[in-house]
C-alpha positions in Angstrom: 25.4 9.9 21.7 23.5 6.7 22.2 20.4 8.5 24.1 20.3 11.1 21.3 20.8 8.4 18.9 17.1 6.9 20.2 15.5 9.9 20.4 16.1 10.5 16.9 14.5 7.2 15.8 11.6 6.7 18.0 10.2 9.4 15.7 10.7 6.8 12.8 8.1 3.8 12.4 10.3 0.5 11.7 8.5 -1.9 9.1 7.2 -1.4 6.2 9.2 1.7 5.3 9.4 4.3 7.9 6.6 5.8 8.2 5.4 9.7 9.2 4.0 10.5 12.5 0.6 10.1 12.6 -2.3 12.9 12.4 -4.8 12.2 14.6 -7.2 14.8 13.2 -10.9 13.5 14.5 -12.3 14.5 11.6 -10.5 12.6 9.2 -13.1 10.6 7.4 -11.1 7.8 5.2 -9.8 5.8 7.6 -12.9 4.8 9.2 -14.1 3.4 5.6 -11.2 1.7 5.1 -9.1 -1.5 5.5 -6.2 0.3 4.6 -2.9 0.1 6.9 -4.8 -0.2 10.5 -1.3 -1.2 11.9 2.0 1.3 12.7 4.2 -0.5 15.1 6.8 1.9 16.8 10.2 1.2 16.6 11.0 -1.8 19.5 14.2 -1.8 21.6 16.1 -4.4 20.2 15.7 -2.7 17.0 17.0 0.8 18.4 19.4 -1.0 19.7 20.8 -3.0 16.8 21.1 0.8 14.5 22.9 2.2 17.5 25.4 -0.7 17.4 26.0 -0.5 14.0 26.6 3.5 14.2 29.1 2.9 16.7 30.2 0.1 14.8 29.5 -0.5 11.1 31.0 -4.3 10.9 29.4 -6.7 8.7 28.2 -8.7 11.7 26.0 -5.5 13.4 24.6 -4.8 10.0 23.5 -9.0 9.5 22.5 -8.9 13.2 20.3 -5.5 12.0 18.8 -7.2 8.9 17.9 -10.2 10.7 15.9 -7.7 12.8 14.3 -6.1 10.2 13.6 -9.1 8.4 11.6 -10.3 11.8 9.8 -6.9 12.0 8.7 -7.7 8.6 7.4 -11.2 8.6 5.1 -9.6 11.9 3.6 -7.3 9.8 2.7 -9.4 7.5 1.3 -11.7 10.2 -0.8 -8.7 11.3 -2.0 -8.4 7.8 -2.8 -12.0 6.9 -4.9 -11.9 10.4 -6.7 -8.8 9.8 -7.7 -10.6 6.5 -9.4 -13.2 7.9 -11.1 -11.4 10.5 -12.8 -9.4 7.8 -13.4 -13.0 5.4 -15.4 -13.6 9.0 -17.1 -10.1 9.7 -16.7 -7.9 7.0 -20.2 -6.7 6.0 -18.8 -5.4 2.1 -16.7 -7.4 0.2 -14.6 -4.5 -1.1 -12.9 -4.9 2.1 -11.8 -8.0 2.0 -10.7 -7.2 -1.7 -8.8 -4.2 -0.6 -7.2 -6.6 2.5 -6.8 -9.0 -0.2 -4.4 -6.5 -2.4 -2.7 -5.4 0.4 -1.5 -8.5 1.6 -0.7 -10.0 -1.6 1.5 -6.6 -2.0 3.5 -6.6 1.1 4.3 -10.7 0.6 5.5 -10.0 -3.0 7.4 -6.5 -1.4 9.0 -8.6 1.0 12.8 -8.4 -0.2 12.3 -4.8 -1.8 11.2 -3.1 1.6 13.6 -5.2 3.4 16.2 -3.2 1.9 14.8 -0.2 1.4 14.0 -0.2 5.3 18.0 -1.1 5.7 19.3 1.8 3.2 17.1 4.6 5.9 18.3 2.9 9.0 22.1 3.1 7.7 22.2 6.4 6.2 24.4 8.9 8.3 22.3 11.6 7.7 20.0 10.2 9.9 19.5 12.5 12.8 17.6 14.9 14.8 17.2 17.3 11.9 16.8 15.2 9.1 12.9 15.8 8.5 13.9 19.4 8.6 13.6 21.9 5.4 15.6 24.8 5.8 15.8 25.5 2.3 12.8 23.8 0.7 15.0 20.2 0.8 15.4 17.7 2.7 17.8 14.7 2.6 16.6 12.0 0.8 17.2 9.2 3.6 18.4 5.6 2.0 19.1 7.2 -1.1 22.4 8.5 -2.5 24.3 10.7 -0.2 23.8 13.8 -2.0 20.5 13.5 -3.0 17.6 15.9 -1.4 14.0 16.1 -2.3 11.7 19.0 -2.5 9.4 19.6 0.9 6.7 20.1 -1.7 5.8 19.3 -5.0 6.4 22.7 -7.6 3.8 25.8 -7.0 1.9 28.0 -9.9 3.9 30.5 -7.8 7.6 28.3 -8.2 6.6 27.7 -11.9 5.5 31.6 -12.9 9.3 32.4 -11.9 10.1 29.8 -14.4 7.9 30.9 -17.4 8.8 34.1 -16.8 12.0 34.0 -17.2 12.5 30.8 -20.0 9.4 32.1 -22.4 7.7 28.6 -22.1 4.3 28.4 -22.5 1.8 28.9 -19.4 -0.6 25.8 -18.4 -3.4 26.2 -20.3 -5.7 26.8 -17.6 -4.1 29.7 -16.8 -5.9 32.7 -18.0 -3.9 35.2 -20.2 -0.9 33.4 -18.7 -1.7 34.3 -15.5 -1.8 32.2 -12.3 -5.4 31.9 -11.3 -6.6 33.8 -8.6 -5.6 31.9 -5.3 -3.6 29.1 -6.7 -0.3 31.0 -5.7 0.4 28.1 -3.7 -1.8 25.5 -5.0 0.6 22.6 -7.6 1.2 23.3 -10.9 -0.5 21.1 -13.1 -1.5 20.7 -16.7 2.4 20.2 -17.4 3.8 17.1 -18.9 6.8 15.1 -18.6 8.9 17.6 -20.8 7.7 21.1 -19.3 8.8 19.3 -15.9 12.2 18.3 -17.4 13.0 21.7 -18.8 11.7 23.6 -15.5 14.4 21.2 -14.3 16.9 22.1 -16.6 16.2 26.0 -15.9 17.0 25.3 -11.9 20.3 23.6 -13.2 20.9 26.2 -15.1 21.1 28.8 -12.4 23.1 26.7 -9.9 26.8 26.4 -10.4 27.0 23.6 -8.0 23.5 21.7 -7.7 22.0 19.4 -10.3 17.8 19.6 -10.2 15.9 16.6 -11.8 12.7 14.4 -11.6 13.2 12.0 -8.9 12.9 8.4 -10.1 9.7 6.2 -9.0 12.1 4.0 -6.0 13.9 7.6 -4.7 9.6 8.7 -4.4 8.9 5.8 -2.6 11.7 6.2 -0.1 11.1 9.8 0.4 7.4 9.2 0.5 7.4 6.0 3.2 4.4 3.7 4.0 1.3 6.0 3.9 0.0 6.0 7.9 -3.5 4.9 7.9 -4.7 8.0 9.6 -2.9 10.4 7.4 -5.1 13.7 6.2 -4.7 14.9 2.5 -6.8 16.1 -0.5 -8.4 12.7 -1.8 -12.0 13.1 -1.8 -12.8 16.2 0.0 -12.4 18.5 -3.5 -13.2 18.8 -7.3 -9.8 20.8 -7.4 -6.1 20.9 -5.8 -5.9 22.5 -2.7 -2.5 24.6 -1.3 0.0 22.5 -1.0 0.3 23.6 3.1 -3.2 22.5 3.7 -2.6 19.3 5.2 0.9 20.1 6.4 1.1 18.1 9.9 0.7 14.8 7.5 4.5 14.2 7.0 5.6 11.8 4.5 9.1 9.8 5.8 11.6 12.1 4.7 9.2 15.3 6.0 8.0 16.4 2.8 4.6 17.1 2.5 1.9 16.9 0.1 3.2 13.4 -1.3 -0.4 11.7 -1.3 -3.5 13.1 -2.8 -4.0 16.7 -4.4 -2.1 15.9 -7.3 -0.1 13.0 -9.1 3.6 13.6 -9.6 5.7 12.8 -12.5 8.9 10.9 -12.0 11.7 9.9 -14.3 11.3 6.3 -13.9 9.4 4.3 -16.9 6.3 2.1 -15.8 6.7 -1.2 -15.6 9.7 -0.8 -18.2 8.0 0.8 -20.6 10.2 3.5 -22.3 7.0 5.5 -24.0 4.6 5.3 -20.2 6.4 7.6 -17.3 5.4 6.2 -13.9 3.1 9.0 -11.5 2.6 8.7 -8.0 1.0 9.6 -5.1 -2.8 9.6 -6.1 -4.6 13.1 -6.8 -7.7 14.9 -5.2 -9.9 12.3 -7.5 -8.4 9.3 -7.2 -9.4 6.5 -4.4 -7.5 6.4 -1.2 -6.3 3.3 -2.0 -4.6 4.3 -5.2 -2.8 7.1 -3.0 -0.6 4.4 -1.5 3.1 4.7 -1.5 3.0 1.1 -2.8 0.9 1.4 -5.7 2.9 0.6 -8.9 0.3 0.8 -11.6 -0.5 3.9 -12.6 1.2 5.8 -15.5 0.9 8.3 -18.3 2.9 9.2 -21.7 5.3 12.1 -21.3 3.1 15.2 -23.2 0.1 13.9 -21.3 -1.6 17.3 -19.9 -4.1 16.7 -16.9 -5.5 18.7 -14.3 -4.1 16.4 -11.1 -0.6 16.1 -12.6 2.0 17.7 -11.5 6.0 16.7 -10.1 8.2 17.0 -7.6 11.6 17.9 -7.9 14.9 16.6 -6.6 18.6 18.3 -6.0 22.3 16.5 -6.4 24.2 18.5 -4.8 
């Protein structure tokens, strides 16, 4: 159990939030431009073996021992981070560096407590195994969230969302001609929906399902699914003026497995911005934005619920 128990976590990255394995595509071209994230520390042994303890054993004293851990894992990284910053204060030949080192610093200091726990919630889910970043039925379980919780291995399809139309009588995206799902975005993300249309192709899933609940997943249950974004992580974010299929960059894995959760399009979730009841919090950066506003951690960006663009689209979760 214990040697199984190691394997399955060595494919997890410990602090900030787990993180997916890394693409090591050569020609990726962002993360040789950027400051962003240079540093992915594997999981140590100590660590590994503090989860294993409190699997075997789950006592308040192995989960403080664990937290102490993860708290020390933490404060390293943002050693690492404060360092890298004033490397680049010293050699850094642009100053949007050192701004972008700047942000990220000040983010993970004032994150501190937030990914603390978030990083605790994934290492003490049960559903944490061997198969847990494994869709069998375009779901996975979302890991430090609720334990009946899944999220959707990608975000909804023109193809997903014709079913829908089809069958409900709501209106087509308006970029669809005649109604019709343009020619070769089968697979590409629906966009040009708002808030509503993605609560009521919600409500149309529930309907079907006698035993499964379908919703927008909040911002927090994104972020958790989504994990830190590795710095060498391949998606649509400047390489097109338009979506791509959401299987394009497939081997980039977000910490859950999903795919698809940064770039090509921003996804709607249920969570207001910044507790704003009339501004619905988006995530996950589109095919135009920066990479830098693709981050997991980025907290600013928003749009009203009947807001129609062209790089926003949603992602679904399941109760079951």
């Amino acid at each position: 159990m214990k040697k199984v128990l190691l394997l399955t976590l060595a494919s997890f990255s410990p602090i900030p939030l787990l993180a997916a394995p890394a693409n090591t595509n050569e020609a990726a071209p962002h993360h040789r431009r950027t400051t962003i994230e240079k540093e992915r520390p594997e999981l140590d042994e100590t660590t590994k073996a503090l989860i294993a303890a409190y699997r075997r054993d789950s006592s308040e004293k192995n989960r403080t021992a664990l937290r102490k851990q993860v708290e020390i894992n933490y404060d390293k990284v943002i050693a690492r981070k404060q360092a890298k910053l004033r490397e680049l204060k010293q050699t850094a030949r642009h100053s949007h560096k050192i701004r972008e080192m700047e942000a990220i610093v000040d983010e993970v200091v004032r994150d501190r407590k937030n990914r603390i726990e978030q990083s605790m919630r994934r290492f003490t889910d049960p559903r944490l195994g061997p198969d847990s970043r494994r869709s069998r039925d375009g779901f996975l379980p979302l890991i430090g969230a609720a334990q009946n919780v899944s999220i959707a291995y990608t975000p909804v399809t023109c193809e997903e969302y014709a079913a829908f139309i089809k069958e409900s009588g709501r209106k087509a995206p308006q970029y669809w001609p005649e109604g019709k799902i343009p020619a070769g975005k089968n697979r590409h993300p629906v966009t040009m929906v708002s808030f509503y249309d993605a609560q009521a192709y919600c409500a149309w899933l529930s309907a079907r399902s006698n035993a499964q609940r379908y919703r927008l997943p909040t911002a927090e249950e994104w972020e958790l699914a989504a994990g830190h974004m590795p710095k060498d992580a391949e998606f649509n974010c400047g390489k097109s003026s338009t979506t791509s299929s959401v299987d394009t960059y497939a081997r980039t894995l977000s910490a859950c497995g999903a795919i698809d959760m940064w770039g090509n399009c921003r996804e709607w979730t249920a969570s207001p911005l910044n507790k704003h009841p009339s501004v619905k919090a988006v995530k996950g950066g589109s095919f135009r934005s920066s990479r830098m506003h693709c981050r997991t951690e980025c907290r600013d960006a928003g749009m009203p619920p009947s807001k129609l663009e062209d790089d926003l689209g949603f992602r679904i979760v399941r109760e079951d």
